[in-house]
C-alpha positions as CSV (number, residue, x, y, z in Angstrom):
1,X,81.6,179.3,102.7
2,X,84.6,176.6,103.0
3,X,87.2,176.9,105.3
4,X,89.7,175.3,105.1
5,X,92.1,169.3,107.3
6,X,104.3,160.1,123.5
7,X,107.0,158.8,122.3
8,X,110.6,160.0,121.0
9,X,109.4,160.3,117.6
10,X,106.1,162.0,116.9
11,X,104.7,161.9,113.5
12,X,101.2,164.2,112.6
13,X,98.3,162.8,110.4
14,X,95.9,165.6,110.6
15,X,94.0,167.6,108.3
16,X,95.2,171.0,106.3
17,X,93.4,173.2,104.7
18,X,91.5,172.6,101.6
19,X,91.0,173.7,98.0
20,X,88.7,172.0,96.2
21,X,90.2,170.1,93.3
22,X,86.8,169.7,90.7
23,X,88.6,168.4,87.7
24,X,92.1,170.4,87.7
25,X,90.4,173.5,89.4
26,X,92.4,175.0,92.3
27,X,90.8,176.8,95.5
28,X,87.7,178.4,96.0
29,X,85.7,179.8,98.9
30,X,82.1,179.5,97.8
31,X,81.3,175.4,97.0
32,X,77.9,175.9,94.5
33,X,76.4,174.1,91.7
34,X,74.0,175.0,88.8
35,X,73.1,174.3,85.5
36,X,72.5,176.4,82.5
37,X,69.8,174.4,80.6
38,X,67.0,172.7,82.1
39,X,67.3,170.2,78.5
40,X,70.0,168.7,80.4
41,X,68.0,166.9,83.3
42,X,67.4,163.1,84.8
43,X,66.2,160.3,82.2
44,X,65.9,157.1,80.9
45,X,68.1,154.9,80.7
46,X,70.8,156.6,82.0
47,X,70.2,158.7,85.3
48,X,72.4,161.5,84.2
49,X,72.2,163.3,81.0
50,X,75.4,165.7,79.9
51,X,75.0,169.5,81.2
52,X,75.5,172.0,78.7
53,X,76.9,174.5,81.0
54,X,77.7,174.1,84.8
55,X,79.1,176.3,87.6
56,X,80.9,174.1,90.6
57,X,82.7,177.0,92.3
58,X,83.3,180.2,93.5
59,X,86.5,182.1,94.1
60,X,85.5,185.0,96.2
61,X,87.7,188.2,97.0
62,X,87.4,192.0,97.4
63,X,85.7,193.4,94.7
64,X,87.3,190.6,91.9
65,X,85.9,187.1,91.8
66,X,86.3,183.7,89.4
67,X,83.7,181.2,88.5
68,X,84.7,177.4,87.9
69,X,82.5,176.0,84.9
70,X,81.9,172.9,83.5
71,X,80.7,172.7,79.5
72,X,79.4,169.8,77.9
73,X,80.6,167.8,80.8
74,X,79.3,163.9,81.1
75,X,78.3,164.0,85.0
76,X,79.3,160.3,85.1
77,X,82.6,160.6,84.5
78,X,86.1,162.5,85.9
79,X,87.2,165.4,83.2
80,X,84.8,165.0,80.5
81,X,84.2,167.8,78.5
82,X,85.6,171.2,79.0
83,X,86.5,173.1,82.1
84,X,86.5,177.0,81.9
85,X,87.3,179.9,84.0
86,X,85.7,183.3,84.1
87,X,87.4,186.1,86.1
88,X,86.1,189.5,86.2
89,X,87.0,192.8,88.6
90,X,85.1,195.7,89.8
91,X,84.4,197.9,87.0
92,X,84.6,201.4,88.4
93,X,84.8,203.1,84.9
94,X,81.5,201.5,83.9
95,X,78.9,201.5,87.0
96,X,76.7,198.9,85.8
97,X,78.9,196.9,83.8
98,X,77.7,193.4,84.1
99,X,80.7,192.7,85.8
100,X,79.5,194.6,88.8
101,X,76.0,193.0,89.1
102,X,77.5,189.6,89.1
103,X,79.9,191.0,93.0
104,X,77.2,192.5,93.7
105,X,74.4,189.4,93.9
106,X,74.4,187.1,96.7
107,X,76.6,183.9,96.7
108,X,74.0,182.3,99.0
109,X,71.5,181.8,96.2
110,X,71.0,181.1,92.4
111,X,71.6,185.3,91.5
112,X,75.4,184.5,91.2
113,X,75.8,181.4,89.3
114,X,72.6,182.3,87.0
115,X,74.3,185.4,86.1
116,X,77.6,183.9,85.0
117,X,76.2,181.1,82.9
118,X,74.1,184.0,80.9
119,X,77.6,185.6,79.6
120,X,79.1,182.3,79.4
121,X,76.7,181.2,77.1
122,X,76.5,184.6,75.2
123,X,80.6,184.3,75.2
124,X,80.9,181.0,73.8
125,X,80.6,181.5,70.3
126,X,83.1,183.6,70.5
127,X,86.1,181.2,72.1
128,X,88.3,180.5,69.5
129,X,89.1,176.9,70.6
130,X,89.5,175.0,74.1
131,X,92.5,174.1,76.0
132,X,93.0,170.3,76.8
133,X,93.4,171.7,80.4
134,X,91.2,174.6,81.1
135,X,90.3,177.8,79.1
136,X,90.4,180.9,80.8
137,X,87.9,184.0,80.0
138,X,88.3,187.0,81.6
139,X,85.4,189.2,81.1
140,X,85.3,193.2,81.0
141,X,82.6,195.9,80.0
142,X,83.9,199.0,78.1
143,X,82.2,201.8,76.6
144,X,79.1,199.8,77.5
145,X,79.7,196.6,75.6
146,X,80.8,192.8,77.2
147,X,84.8,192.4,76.2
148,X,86.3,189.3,76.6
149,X,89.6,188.0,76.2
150,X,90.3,184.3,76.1
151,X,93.4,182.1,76.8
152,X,94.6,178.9,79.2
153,X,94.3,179.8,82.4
154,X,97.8,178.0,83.9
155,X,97.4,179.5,87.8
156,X,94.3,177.1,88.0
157,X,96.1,174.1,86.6
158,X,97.0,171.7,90.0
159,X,100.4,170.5,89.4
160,X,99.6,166.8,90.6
161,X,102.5,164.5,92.2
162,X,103.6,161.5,90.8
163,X,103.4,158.2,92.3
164,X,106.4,158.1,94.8
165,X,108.1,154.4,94.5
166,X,107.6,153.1,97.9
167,X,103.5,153.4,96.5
168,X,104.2,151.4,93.3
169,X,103.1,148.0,94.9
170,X,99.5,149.5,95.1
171,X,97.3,149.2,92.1
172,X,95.9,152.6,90.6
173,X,93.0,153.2,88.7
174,X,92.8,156.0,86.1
175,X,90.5,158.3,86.6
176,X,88.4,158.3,83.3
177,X,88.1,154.4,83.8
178,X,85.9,155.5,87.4
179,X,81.8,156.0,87.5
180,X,80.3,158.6,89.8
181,X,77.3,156.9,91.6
182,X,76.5,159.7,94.0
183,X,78.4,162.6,96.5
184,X,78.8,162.0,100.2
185,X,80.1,164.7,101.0
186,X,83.5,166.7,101.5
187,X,85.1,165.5,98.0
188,X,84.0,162.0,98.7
189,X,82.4,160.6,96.3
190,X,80.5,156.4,95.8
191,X,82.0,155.3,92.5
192,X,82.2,152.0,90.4
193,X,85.2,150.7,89.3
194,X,85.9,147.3,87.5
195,X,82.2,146.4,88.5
196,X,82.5,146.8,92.5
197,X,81.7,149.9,94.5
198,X,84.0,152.3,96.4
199,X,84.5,155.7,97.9
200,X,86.7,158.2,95.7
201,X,88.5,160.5,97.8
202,X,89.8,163.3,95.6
203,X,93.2,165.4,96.8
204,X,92.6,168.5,98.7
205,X,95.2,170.5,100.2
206,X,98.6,170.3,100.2
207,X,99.4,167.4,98.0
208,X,102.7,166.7,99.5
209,X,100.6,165.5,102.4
210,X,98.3,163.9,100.8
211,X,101.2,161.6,99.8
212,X,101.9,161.4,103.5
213,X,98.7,159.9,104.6
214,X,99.1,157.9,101.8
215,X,102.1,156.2,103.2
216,X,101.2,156.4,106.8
217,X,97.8,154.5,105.9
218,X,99.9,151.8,103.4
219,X,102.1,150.7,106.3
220,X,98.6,150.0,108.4
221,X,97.2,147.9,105.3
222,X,97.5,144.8,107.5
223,X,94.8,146.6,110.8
224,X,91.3,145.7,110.1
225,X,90.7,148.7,112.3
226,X,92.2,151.2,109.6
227,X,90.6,152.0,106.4
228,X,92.0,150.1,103.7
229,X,93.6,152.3,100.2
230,X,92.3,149.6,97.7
231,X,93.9,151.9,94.5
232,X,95.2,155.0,94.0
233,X,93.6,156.9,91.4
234,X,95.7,158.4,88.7
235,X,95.3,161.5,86.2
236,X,94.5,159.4,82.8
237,X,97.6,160.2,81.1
238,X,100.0,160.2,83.7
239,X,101.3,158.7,87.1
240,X,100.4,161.3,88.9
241,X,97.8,161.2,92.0
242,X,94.4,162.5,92.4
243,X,93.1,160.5,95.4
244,X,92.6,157.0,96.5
245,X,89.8,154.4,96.4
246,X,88.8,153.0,99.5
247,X,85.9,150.4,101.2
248,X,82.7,151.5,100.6
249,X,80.6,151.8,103.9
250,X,77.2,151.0,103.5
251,X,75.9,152.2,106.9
252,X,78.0,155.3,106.9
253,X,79.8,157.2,109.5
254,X,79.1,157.4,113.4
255,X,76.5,159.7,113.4
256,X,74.5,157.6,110.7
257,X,74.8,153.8,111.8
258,X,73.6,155.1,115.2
259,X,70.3,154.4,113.3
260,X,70.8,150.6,113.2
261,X,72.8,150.2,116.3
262,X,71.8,148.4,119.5
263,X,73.9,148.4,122.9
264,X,76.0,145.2,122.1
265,X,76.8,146.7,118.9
266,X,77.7,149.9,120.3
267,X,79.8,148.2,122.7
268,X,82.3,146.3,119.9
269,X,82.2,149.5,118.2
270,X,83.9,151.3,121.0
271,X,86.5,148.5,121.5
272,X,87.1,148.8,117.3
273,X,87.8,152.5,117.7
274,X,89.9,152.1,120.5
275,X,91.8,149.1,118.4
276,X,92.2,151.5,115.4
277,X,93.5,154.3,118.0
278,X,96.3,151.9,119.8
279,X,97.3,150.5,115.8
280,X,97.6,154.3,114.6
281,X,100.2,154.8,118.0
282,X,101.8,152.5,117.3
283,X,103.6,154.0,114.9
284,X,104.1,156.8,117.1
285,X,101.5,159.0,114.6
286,X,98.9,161.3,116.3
287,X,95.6,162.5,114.6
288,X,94.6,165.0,117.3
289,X,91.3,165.9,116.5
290,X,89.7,162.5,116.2
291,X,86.1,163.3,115.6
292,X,82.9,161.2,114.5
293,X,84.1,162.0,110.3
294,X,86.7,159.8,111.3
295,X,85.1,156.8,111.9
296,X,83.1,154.8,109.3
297,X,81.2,151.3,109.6
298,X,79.6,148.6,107.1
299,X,78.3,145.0,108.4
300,X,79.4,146.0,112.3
301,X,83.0,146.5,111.7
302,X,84.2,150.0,112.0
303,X,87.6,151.4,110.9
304,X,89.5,154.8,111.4
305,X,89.2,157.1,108.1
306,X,92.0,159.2,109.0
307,X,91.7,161.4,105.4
308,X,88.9,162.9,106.5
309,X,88.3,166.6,106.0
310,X,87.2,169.2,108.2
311,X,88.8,170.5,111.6
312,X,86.6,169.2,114.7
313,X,87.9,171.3,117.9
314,X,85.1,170.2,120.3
315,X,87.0,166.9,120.0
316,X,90.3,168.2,120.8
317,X,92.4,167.7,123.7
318,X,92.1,171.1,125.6
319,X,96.1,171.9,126.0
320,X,96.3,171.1,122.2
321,X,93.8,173.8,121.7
322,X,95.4,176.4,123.9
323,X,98.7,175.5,122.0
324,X,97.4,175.1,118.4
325,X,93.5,176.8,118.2
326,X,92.3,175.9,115.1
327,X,95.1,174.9,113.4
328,X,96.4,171.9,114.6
329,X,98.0,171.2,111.1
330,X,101.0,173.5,111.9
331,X,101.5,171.4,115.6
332,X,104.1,168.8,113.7
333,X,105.8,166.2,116.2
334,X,103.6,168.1,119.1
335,X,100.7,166.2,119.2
336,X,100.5,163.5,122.1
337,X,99.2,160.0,122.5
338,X,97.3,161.7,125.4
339,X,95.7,164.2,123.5
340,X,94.2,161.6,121.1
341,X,93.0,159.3,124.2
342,X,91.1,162.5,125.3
343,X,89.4,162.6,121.4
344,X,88.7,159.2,122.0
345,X,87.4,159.7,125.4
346,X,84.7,162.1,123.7
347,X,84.0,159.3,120.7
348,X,83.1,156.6,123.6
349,X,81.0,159.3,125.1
350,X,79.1,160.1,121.2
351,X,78.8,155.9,120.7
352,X,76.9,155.1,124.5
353,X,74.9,158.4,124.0
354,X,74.0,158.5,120.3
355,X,74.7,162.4,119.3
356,X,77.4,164.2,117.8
357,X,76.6,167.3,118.5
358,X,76.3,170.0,122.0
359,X,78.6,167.3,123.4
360,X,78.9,167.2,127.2
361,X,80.4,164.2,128.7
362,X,79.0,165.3,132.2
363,X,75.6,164.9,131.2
364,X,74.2,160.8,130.6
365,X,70.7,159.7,129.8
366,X,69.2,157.9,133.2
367,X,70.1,153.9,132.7
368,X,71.6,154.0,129.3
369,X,75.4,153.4,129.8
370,X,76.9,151.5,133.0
371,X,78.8,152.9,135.4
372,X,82.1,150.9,134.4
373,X,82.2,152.8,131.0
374,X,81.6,156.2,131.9
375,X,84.3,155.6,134.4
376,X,86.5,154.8,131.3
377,X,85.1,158.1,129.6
378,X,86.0,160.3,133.0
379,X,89.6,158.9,132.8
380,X,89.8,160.1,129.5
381,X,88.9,163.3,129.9
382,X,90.9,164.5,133.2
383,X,92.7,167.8,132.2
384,X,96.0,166.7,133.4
385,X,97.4,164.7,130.1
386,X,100.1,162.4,131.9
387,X,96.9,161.2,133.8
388,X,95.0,159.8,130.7
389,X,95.2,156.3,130.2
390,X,96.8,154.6,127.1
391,X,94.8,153.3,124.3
392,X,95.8,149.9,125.2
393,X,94.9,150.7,128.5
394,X,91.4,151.8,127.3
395,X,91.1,149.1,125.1
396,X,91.8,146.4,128.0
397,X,89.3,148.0,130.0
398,X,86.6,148.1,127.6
399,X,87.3,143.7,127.0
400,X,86.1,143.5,130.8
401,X,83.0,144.7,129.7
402,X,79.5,143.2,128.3
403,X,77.2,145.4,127.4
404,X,77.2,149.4,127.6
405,X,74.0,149.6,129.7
């Protein structure tokens, strides 16, 4: 199921949470996919062949539900074909409408999805035409027989921002002009555009915020410690902002370069973290829940993705917990240089030990990491915040150092 991402003048960059934005869809609390036809599969030339009929979500509530669906899409490309809604209730005048049997069937397999794409598929001769934005169906059994009524369905229409004008400078890239290359993950996707790779990452969330990031990321264009917004990605007839193209990282996030890493490497990637921490303070803007998501690394150097989605709260400063719980996103001008030096004091604990998860920064492997850095990591981490060293601090101590073990 998806869940929803010191100093006189705090600013927050954290995450909100999400609703998942597949073409103009809004929200949905089941993330699935499947296709109708089994015609529409892998081939030559091209790897992906156009699906007749495919469900990408899941809007789940009590007793009434509504299925996201793709038809005649070209999985290659941003809005092709034509995106469809079907919403259906609890039918408690007809016991076993169809209506019911689709609540009723598990979200966690196939039952769901394979059950909406049969009536889709029995429905569609019946749609009278498609809206340029997205046709709505809402489905209902009476006096035995499958009823449907058909019109644009305007409450799942995302009402994208424009560009604002201190953006403008940055070049945009319409969204139809973009080539899916493969999903990595939360609405990240690897895409070609204008011949050279990058990673798409789609709006979720509150899109006023979206547009914050945005500008909080533009005036750190010049760190090589911050991940870089190379366009912004526009809706194809309009302005208006559905994500931003950034680097592509070929060896991934934390958790996956740890494959190719050795102990000088993992050294300069601590000291690059640390850099990207003390850039992002100083413009008095706090992440608090800086987590392995957030960093990302290609060719040894490793920036700060500070977009990325998903609340981490083992990395999270224990008073900002107590304060916030799981919802940091609500803390505004609270968060605290400190409490991100105590994310980061957990980060340079996951780089000298290799895991990301069942963290527990009193626990080392024998003769891996010197004493001089866990000493760093134990400063860190001391529950009294006005105790924690700066990031500059950290970062100066981490220059003294050769090698992590």
């Amino acid at each position: 199921m998806s869940t929803t991402p010191s100093g006189s003048t705090a600013k927050f960059l954290g995450d909100t949470s999400f609703r998942i934005p597949s073409g103009c869809y809004p929200y949905s609390s089941t993330v699935k996919t499947h296709h109708h036809d089994a015609l529409y599969r892998t081939g030559s030339p091209s790897p992906l062949i156009p699906i007749e009929l495919e469900v990408h979500t899941f809007e789940l509530r009590e007793n009434e539900e509504k299925a996201f669906i793709d038809y005649k899409s070209d999985p290659r490309f941003y809005d092709s074909g034509h995106r469809m809604t079907l919403s259906y209730r609890r039918n408690n005048d007809e016991p076993d409408a169809i209506e019911n049997k689709i609540i009723d069937s598990s979200d966690e397999t196939d039952d769901k999805a394979s059950a909406v794409l049969d009536v889709v598929h029995e429905l569609l001769p019946t749609i009278p035409h498609f809206y340029p934005t997205i046709t709505g169906i809402t489905l209902k059994t009476i006096g035995g027989k499958i009823t449907a009524t058909f019109g644009e369905d305007v409450v799942a229409i995302i009402q994208y921002l424009p560009i604002p004008s201190h953006l403008s400078h940055i070049p945009t890239a319409p969204i139809n002009e973009l080539q899916k290359v493969s999903n990595l993950g939360f609405w990240e996707e690897r895409v070609v555009w204008k011949g050279e790779t990058y990673v798409f990452k789609m709006i979720i969330g509150n899109l006023q915020d979206t547009l914050r990031q945005l500008t909080v990321l533009d005036k750190l264009s010049g760190s090589p410690h911050i991940v870089n917004v190379e366009a912004i990605v526009t809706n194809r007839d309009s302005d208006t902002v559905r994500g931003f193209l950034a680097p592509f990282m070929s060896s991934g996030d934390l958790e996956g370069a740890f494959y190719i890493a050795r102990q000088t490497q993992r050294l300069s990637w601590a000291r690059q973290i640390t850099c990207g921490v003390v850039d992002l303070h100083s413009l008095s803007v706090y992440k608090g829940d800086l987590a392995p998501k957030n960093v990302h690394i290609a060719s040894g150097q490793v920036v700060l993705d500070l977009t990325a989605i998903g609340f981490s709260p083992e990395f999270v400063a224990p008073e900002v917990l107590e304060e916030y719980g799981d919802d940091i996103s609500e803390s505004g001008s609270e968060l605290t240089a400190s409490g991100d030096v105590y994310s980061l004091g957990l980060l340079l604990y996951v780089v000298a030990e290799e895991k990301c998860e069942d963290i527990d920064p009193t626990k080392w492997h024998d003769g891996r990491t010197c004493a001089w850095y866990k000493e760093i990591v134990k400063r860190c981490l001391v529950s009294d915040p006005e105790a924690r060293p700066s990031a500059a601090e950290v970062l100066s101590l981490l220059e003294k150092g050769e090698v992590l073990g």
